[in-house]
MARBA-3410 file (N, C-alpha, C, O; in Angstrom, 1 decimal):
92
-27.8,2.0,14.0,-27.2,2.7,12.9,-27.8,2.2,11.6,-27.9,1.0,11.4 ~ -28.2,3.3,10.6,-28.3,2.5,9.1,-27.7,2.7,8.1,-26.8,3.5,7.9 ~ -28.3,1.8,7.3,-27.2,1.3,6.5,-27.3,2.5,5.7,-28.4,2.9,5.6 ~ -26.2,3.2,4.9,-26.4,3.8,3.6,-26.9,3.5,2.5,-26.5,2.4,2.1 ~ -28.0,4.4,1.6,-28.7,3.4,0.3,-28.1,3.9,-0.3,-28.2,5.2,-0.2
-27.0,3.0,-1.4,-26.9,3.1,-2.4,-26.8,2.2,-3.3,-26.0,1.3,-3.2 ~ -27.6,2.3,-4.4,-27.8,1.1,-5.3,-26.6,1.0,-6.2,-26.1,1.9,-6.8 ~ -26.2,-0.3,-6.4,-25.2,-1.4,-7.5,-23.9,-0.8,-6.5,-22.8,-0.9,-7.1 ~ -23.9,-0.4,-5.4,-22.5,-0.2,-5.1,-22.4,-0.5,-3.7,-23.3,-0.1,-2.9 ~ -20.7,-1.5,-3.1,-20.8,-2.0,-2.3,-20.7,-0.7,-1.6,-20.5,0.3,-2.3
-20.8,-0.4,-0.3,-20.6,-0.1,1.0,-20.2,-0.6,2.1,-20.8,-1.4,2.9 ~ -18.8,-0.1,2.1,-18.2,-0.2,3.2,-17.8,0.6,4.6,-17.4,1.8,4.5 ~ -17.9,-0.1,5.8,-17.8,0.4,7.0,-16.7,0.7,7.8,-15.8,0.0,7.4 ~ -16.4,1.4,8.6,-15.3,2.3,9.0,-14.7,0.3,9.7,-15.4,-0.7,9.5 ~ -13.7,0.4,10.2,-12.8,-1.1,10.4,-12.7,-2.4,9.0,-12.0,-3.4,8.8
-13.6,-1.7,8.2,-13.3,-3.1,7.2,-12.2,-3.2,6.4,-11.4,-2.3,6.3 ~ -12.2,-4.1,5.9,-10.8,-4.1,4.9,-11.3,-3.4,3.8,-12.4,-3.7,3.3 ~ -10.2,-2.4,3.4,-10.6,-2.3,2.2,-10.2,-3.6,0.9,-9.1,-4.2,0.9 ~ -11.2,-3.9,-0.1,-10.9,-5.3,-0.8,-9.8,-4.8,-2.3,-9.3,-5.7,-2.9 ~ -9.6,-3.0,-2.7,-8.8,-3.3,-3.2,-8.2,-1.6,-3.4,-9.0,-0.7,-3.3
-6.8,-1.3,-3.6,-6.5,-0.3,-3.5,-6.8,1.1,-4.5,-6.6,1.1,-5.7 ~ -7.3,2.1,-3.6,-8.3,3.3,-4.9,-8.6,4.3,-3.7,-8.2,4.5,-2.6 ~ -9.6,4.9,-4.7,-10.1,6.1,-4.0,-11.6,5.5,-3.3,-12.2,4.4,-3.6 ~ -12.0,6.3,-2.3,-13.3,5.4,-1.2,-14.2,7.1,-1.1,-13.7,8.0,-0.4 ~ -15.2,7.1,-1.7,-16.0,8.4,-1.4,-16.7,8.5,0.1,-17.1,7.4,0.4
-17.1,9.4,1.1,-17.5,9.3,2.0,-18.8,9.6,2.2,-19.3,10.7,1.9 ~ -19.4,8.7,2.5,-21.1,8.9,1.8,-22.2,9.0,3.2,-22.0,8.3,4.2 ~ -23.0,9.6,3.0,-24.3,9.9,3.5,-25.2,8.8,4.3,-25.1,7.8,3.6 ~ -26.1,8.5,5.7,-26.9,7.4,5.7,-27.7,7.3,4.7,-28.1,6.2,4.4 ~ -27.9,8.3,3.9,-28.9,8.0,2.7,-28.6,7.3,1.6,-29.3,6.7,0.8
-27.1,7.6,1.8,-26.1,7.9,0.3,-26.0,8.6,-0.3,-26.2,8.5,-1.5 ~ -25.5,9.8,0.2,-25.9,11.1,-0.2,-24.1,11.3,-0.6,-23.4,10.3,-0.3 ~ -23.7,12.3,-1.1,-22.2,12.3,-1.1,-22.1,13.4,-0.1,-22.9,14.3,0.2 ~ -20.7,13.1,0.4,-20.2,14.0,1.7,-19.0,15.3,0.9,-18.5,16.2,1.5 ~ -18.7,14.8,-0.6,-17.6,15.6,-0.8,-16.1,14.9,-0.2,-15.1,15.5,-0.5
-16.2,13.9,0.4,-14.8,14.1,1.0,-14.3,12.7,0.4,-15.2,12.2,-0.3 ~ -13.5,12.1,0.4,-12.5,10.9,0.1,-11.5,10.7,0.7,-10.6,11.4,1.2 ~ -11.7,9.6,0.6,-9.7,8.8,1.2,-9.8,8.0,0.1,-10.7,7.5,-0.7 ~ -7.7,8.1,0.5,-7.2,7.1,-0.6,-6.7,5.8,0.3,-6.0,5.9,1.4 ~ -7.1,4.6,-0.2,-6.9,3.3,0.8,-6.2,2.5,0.0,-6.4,2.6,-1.2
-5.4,1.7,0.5,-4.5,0.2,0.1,-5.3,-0.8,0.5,-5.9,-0.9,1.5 ~ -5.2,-1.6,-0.4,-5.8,-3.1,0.0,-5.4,-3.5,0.5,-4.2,-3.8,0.5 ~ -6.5,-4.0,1.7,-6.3,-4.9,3.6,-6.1,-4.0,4.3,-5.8,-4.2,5.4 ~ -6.1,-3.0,3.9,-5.9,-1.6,5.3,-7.5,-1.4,5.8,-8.4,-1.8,5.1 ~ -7.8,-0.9,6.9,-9.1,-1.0,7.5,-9.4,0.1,7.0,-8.3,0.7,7.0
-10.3,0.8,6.7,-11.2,1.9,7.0,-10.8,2.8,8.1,-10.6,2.5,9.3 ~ -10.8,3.9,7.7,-10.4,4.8,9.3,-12.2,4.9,9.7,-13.2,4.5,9.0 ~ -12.2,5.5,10.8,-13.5,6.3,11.3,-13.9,7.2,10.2,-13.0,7.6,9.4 ~ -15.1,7.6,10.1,-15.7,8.6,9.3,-16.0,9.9,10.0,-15.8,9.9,11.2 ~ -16.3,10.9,9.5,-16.1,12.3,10.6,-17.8,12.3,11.5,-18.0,12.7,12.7
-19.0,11.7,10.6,-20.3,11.5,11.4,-20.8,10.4,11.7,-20.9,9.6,10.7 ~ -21.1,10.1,12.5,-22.0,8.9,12.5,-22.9,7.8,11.3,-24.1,8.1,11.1 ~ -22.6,7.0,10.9,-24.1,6.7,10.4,-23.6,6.7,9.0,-24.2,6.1,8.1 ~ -22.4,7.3,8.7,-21.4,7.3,6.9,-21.4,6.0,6.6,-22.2,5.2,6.9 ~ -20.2,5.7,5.8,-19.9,4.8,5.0,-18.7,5.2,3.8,-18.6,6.3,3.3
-18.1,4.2,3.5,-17.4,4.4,2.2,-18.0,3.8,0.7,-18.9,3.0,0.8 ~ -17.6,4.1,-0.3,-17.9,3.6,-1.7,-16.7,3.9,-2.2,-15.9,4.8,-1.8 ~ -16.4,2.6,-3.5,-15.3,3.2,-4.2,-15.7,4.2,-5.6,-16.8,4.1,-6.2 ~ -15.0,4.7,-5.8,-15.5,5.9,-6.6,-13.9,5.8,-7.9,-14.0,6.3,-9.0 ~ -12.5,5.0,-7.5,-11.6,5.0,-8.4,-11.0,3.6,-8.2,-10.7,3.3,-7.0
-10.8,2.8,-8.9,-9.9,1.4,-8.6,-8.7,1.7,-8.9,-8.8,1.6,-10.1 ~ -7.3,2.1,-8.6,-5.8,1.8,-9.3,-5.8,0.3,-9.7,-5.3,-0.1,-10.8 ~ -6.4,-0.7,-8.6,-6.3,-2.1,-9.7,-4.8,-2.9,-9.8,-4.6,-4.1,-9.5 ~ -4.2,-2.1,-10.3,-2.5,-2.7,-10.4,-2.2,-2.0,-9.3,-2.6,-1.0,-8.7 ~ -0.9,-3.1,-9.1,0.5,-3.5,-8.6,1.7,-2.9,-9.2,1.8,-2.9,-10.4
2.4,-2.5,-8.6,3.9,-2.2,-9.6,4.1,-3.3,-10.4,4.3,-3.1,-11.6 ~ 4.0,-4.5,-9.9,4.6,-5.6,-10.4,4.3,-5.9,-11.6,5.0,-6.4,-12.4 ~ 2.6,-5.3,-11.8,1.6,-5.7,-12.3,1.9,-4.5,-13.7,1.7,-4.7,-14.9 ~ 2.3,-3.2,-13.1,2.3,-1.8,-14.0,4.0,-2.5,-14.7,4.1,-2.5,-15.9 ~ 4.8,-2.8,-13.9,6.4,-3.4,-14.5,5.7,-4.1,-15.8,5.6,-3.4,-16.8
5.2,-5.1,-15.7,4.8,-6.6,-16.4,3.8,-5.8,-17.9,3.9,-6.3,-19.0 ~ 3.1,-5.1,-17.6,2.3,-4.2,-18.7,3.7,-3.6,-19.5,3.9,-4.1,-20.6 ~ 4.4,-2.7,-19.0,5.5,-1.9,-19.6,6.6,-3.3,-20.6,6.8,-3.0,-21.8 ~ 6.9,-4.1,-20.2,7.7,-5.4,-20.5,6.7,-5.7,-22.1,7.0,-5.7,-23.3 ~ 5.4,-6.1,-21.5,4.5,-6.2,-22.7,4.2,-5.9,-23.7,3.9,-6.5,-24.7
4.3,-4.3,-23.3,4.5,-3.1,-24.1,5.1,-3.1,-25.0,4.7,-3.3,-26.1 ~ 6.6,-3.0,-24.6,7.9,-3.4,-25.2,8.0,-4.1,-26.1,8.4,-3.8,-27.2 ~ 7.6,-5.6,-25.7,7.7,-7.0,-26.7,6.8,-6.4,-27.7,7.1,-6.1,-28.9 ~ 5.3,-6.3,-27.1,4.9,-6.2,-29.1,5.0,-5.0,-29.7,4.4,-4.8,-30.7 ~ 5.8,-3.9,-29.1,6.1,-3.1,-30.0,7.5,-3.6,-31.2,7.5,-3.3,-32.4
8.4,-4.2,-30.6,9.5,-5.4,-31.1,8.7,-6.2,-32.0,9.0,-6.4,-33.2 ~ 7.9,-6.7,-31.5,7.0,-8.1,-32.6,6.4,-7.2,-33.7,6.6,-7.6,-34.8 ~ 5.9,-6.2,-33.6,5.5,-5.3,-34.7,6.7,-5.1,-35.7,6.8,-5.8,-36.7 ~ 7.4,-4.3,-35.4,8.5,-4.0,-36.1,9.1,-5.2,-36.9,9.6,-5.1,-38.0 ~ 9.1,-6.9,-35.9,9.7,-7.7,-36.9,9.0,-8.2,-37.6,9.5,-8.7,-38.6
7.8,-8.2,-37.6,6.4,-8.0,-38.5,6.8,-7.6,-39.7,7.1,-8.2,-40.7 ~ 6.7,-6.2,-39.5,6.8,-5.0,-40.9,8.1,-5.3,-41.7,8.3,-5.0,-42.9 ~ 9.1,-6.1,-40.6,10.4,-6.3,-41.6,10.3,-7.7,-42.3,11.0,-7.9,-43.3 ~ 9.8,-8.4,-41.9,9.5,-10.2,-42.1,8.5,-9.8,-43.5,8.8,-10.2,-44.6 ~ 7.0,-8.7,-43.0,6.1,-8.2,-44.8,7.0,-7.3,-45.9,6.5,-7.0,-47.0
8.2,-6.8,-45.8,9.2,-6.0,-46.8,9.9,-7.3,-47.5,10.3,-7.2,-48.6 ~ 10.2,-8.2,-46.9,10.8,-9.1,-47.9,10.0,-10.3,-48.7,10.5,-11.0,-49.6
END
């Protein structure tokens, strides 16, 4: 079987983990694009590909966690609060 060429980007094989959760394009032995995608969770394996000889790439990272999207929103919040006591702390 070979490998798919595609330059600066990993490739990954049907059983592997995926290393982080996004979109995975389904690519060509050449590296060609197939048109198709899955959406994968990180540590979930790779399904089978529909031809022989494919591969995946990531093509979208989500990157965050709820935990991670909660903790942004919280952050959000605070310096929009820190601004405001800003602007009232520069009026006097």
């Amino acid at each position: 079987m070979t490998t798919p060429k595609r330059s600066n980007e990993t490739v990954f094989r049907p059983g592997q983990a995926a290393p982080h959760t996004g979109r995975y394009e389904i690519v060509g032995p050449r590296g060609s694009s197939t048109g198709e995608e899955r959406k994968m969770n990180a540590g979930r394996p790779f399904p089978p590909t529909p031809k022989r000889g494919q591969a995946y790439v990531a093509i979208e990272s989500s990157g965050t966690s709820v935990a991670s999207r909660r903790s942004e929103r919280i952050i959000a919040r605070t310096s929009v609060r820190f601004a405001a006591a800003l602007k009232a702390l520069a009026k006097k």
